[in-house]
N, C-alpha and C positions, 0 to 999 in steps of 0.2 A: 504494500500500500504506500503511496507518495504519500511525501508531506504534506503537500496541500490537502488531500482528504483527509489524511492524518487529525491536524489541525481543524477540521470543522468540525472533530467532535468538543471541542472545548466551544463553550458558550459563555454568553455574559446577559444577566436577566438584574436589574437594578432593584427587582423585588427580592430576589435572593442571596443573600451573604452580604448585602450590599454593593453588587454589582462585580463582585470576585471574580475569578474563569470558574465556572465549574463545567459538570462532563453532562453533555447531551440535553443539557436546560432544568437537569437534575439537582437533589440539594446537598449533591457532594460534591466538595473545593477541589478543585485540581493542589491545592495547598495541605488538602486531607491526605492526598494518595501518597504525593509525593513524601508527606511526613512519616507515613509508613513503611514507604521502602526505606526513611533515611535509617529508618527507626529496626529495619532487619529484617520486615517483613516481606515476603518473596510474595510472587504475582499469584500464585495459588492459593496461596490464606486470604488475601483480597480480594481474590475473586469470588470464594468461597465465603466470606462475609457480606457479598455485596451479587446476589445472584444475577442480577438484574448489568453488572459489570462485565464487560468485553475485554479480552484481550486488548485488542485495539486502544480502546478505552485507556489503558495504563502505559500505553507505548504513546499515544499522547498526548501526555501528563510532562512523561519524561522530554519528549520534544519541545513542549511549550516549555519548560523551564531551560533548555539549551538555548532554543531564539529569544523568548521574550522577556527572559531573565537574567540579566548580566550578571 
């Protein structure tokens, strides 16, 4: 999957988190996922916590914080 599709699953909804990235218009922070990998957590406990969570989904997370995150 290219980055650019990549990238549209992160959303921005100014009713949610207060306008944060989150995943798919959903009310989990791309700021959530990524705290969880820093935090040790691998892609299958997440996804597993989060059924309604893609693959994709968590690849990204990780993209938007390479680009959009110095």
């Amino acid at each position: 999957m290219n980055e650019t599709i990549l990238l549209k699953r992160i959303t921005f909804n100014p009713k949610i988190f207060g306008g944060k990235p989150i995943i798919r218009g959903r009310r989990l922070a791309v700021e959530h996922i990524l705290g969880m990998l820093a935090a040790g957590d691998n892609a299958e406990a997440i996804l597993a916590g989060y059924p309604w969570l893609e693959p994709e989904d968590i690849q990204a997370c990780i993209l938007y914080q390479k680009i959009c995150q110095p």
